[in-house]
N, C-alpha and C positions, 0 to 999 in steps of 0.2 A: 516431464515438467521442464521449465525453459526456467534454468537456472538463473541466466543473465537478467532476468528481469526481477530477484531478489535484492530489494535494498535495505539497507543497514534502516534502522530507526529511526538514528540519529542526521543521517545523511542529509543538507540542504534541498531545499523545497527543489521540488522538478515543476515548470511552469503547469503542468497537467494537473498538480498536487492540487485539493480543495480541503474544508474540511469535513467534506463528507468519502472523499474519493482519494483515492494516491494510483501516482503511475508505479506502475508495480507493484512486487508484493513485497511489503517493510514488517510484517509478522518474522518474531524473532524464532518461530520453530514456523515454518510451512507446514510440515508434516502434521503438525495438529490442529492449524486452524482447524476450524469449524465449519468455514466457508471455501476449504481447500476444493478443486475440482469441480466446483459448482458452476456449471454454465452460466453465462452470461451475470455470475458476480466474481468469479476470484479471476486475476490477473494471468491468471496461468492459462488460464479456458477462453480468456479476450484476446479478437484479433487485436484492439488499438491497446494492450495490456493497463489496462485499469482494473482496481480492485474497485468494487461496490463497494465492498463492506469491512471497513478498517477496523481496527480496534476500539474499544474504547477509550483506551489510552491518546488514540490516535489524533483528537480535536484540542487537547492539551499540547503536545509535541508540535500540531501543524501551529499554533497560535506562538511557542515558545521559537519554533523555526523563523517564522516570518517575521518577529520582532528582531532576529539576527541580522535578519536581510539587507 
């Protein structure tokens, strides 16, 4: 697992961020996503490290991030 690509939640939008997608993986436990290791969705298994599939939480925090911006 490519650690470096774990970020914080809370962390400022990454240009890559959407809100359906985040660059990297911002899941506060990796270990138990759901969608941990799944080829071509979790960030750990993509060459350009993008997560497919965020959280649910996830389209709330990208909307609360990009009004910081």
């Amino acid at each position: 697992m490519k650690k470096e690509i774990k970020i914080a939640f809370k962390t400022p939008l990454n240009e890559l961020d959407t809100v359906e997608q985040t660059y990297g993986c911002r899941a506060n436990n990796p270990d138990i996503c759901k969608n941990n290791s799944i080829p071509n969705v979790c960030a750990f298994e993509r060459e350009d490290c993008i997560c497919k599939q965020s959280s649910k939480a996830w389209k709330k925090q990208y909307l609360k991030l990009k009004e910081d911006v």
